[in-house]
N, C-alpha and C positions, 0 to 999 in steps of 0.2 A: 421401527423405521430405520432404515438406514441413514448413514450421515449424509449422503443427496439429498436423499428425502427429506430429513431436518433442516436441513441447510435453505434448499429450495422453497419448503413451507414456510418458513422464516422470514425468508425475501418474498414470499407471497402475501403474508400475510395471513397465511393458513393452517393456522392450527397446529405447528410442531409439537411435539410428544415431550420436546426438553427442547431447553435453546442450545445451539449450535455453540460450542467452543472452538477457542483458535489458539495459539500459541505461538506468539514470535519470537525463534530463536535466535539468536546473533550467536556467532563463533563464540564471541567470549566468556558466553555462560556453560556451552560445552570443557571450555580451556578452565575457568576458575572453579562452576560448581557444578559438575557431571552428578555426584548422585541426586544434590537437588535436580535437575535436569532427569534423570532416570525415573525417580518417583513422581514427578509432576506428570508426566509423558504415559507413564504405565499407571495412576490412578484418572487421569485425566485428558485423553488421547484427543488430538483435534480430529475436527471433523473434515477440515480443507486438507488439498495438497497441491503441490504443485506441479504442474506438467514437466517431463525430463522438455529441455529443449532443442537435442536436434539435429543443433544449427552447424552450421564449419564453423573450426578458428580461424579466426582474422590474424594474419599473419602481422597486424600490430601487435597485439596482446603479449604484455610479458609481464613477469613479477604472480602475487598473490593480492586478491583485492582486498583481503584480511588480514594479510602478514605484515612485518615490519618490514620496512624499505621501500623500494620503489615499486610504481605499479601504473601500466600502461594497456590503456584500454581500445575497443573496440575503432573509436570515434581518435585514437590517437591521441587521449587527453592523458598527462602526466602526472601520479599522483603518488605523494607522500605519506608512507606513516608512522607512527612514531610505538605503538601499540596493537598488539596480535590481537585481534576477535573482532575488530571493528573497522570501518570504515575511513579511509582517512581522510587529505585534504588535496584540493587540486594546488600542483607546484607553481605552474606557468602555462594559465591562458595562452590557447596557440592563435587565437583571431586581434592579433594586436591592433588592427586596420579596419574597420566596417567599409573601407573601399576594395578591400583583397576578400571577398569573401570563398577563393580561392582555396581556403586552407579548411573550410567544412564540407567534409566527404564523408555521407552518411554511410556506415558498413552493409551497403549490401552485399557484400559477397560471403558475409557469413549467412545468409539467408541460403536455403535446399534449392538444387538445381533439379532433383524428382521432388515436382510437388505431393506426387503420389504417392511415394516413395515416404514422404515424412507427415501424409497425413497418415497412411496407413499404420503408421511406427505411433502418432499421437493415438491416434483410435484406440490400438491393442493397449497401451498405456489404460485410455481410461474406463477399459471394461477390463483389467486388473483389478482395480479398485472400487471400495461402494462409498469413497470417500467425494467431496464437492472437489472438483477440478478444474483449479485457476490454471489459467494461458501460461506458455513461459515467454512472455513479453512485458513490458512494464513500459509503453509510451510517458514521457515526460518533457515535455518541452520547453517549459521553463525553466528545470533544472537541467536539462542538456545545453539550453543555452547561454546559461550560467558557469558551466563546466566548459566551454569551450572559451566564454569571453568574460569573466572573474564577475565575482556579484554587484563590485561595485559599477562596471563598466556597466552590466546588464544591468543594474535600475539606471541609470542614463539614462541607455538608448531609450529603455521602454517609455522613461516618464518624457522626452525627447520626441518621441514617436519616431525615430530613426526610420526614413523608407530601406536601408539598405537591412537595418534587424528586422525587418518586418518580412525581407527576405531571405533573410534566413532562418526564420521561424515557417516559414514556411517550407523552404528546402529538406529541414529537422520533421515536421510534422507528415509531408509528403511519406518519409520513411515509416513514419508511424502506422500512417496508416496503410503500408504495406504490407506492415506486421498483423495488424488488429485484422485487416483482409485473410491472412494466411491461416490466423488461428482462430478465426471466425468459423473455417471451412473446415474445421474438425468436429471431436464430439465432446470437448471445453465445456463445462458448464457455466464460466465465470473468463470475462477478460477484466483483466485489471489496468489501470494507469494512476499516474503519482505526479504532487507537485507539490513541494513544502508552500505553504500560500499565507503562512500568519506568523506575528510577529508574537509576544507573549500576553499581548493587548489588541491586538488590531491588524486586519492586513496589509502585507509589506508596500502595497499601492493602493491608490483610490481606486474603489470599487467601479468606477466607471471606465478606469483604464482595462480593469481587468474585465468585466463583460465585453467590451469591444475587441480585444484582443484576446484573450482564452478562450472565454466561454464558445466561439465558434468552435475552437478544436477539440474541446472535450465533447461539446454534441456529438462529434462527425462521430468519436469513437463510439459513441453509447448509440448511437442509428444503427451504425454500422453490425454493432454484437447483436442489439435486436432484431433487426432486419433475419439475422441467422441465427434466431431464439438462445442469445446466452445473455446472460446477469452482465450488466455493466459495473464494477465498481472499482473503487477511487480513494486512495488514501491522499492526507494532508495534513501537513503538523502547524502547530500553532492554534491562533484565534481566527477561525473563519467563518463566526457566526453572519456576517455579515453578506456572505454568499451563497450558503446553506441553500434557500431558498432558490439558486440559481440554478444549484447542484441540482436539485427535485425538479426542475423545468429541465432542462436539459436530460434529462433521464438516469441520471446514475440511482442504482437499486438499494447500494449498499456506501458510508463514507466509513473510511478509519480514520479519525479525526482526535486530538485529543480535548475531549470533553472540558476535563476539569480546569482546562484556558478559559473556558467559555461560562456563560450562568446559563446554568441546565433548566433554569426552570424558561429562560427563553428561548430555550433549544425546544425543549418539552412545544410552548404555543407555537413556535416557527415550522417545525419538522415534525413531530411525533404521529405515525401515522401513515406518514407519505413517502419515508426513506427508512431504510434499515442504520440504527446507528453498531456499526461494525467495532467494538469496544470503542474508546481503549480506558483502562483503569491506568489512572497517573505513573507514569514509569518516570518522573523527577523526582516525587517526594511519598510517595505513597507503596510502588515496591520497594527500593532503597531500605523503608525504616525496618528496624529491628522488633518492632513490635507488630506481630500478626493480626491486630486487634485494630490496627489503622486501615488494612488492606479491609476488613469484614466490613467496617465504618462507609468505605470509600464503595463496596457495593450499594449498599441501605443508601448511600446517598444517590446513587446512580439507579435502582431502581423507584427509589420514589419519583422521578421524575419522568424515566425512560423507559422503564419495564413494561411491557404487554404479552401475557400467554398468549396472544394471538400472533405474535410476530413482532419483527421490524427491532431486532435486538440482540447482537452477539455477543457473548460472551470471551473479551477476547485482551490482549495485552501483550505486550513486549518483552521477552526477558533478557535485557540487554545488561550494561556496563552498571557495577552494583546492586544490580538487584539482588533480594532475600529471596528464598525459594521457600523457607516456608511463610512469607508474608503471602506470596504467588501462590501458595497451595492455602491457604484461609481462602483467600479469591473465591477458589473454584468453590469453595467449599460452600461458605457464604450464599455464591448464588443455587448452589444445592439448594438450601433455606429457605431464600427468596422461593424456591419455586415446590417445594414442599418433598422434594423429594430427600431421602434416608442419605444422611450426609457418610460417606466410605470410613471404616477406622482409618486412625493414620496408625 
């Protein structure tokens, strides 16, 4: 099979031939451990990629959004960083006023003025490849409007029920799903969208705020990709057992979500079955460690609960700030094991 194939059977539920791997890279695993980086990559290649996107620059955009210093994005938000490979912090909320909402001006103009013109350029992209093919969009609108009006303000409004954030989540989502529209109308196998939603216990709101106010938006996106036969999925950090079940009504295929927040065995009765869980193996305490024998541990505990040769299971992790490359390469190895296949010499 090819990795669509894998990937596809996976989220179907259908018998892949091996489970699908993924590997997230952050800058700063290229910048601190490139041959770890090289040998993970070349004994254990992912199966996903992601779509070039496209799009114009926004004649906002300045700086590097991985470099050090300052860095100025799409949406015009201003952001600081202190350290190369990684993500930094927003400096200064520019929606100081929930009566001015004057100052959030979604970027469409880095969107393709030939729709033709850049479905055609998506298309050729992904009959290049026999790899699974995520969108190059990423809807989030929780954290765009976090990033626009600082975390703290943003739980306010929301726990507040602010009519005036309520429009502008809507104005943010409007965009979204312009995008999710655009890249629906290609031959994408996978759209994705994101929203950090849990705390290291629990989610950042009551769950009743968050069905009434998210969950409509995350539907529209997952209709919207169905409607034009592609994989809806959805990352989220934290503990978000508590919504899981939201995630699978609403239609998302696939969550990257971090497990090891959560007890898997009421992941396993909640979910197991109905949603693909899209990794992830602990990137706080379980790549970081120096001993490879914690990463092989941290599978065995992940498939006893979540594993099925029929599907509904990636193989997948982060290698961001600290992590071991060879605790990252036991991983893969591991779920070789798990699934009976001749693990590669190192």
């Amino acid at each position: 099979m090819t990795s669509r194939e894998i990937v596809q059977r996976c989220l179907n539920f259908d018998n892949p031939e091996r489970m699908p791997r993924d590997t997230w890279l952050l800058p700063w695993a290229n910048i601190h451990i490139p041959e770890g980086v090289k040998e993970l990559e070349s004994k254990y290649p992912s199966d996903f990629i992601h779509a070039e996107g496209f799009y114009k620059t926004s004649p906002l955009v300045c700086g590097d959004m991985y470099g050090v210093g300052t860095y100025i994005d799409e949406w015009g938000v201003v952001w600081n960083n202190a350290q190369a490979g990684i993500i930094g912090k927003v400096k200064d909320p520019i929606v100081k006023d929930l009566k001015d909402p004057s100052t959030v001006v979604p970027p469409y103009d880095i969107l393709p003025d030939d729709v033709d013109d850049f479905r055609n350029k998506v298309n050729e992209f992904c009959a290049s490849t026999d790899k699974f093919v995520i969108a190059g969009c990423l809807p989030r609108p929780w954290e765009r409007y976090q990033f626009l009006r600082g975390t703290q303000n943003a739980m306010m409004d929301v726990m507040l029920d602010e009519d005036a954030a309520r429009g502008i989540f809507k104005t943010i989502h409007e965009f979204y799903m312009k995008e999710v529209e655009l890249w629906s109308s290609t031959d994408v196998d996978g759209i994705w969208f994101m929203d950090d939603w849990g705390s290291q216990t629990q989610l950042l709101i009551p769950p009743r705020i968050w069905r009434d106010m998210f969950k409509p938006m995350y539907k529209d996106y997952c209709d919207l990709a169905h409607k034009n036969g592609k994989h809806a999925l959805m990352h989220s950090d934290g503990c978000i057992a508590e919504i899981y079940e939201d995630l699978i009504e609403v239609g998302v295929d696939a969550v990257n979500s971090q497990i090891f927040c959560m007890d898997m065995a009421d992941l396993q009765k909640r979910a197991k079955g109905k949603i693909t869980f899209w990794g992830e193996i602990d990137r706080q305490h379980v790549l970081p460690s120096k001993d490879a024998e914690v990463g092989r541990e941290a599978v065995r505990k992940t498939a006893k609960y979540l594993y099925d040769p029929s599907g509904g299971i990636i193989a997948q992790f982060e290698l961001g700030a600290g992590a071991n490359p060879q605790t990252a390469l036991a991983v893969y190895e591991e779920w070789d094991r798990v699934q009976g296949i001749a693990v590669k010499n190192v």
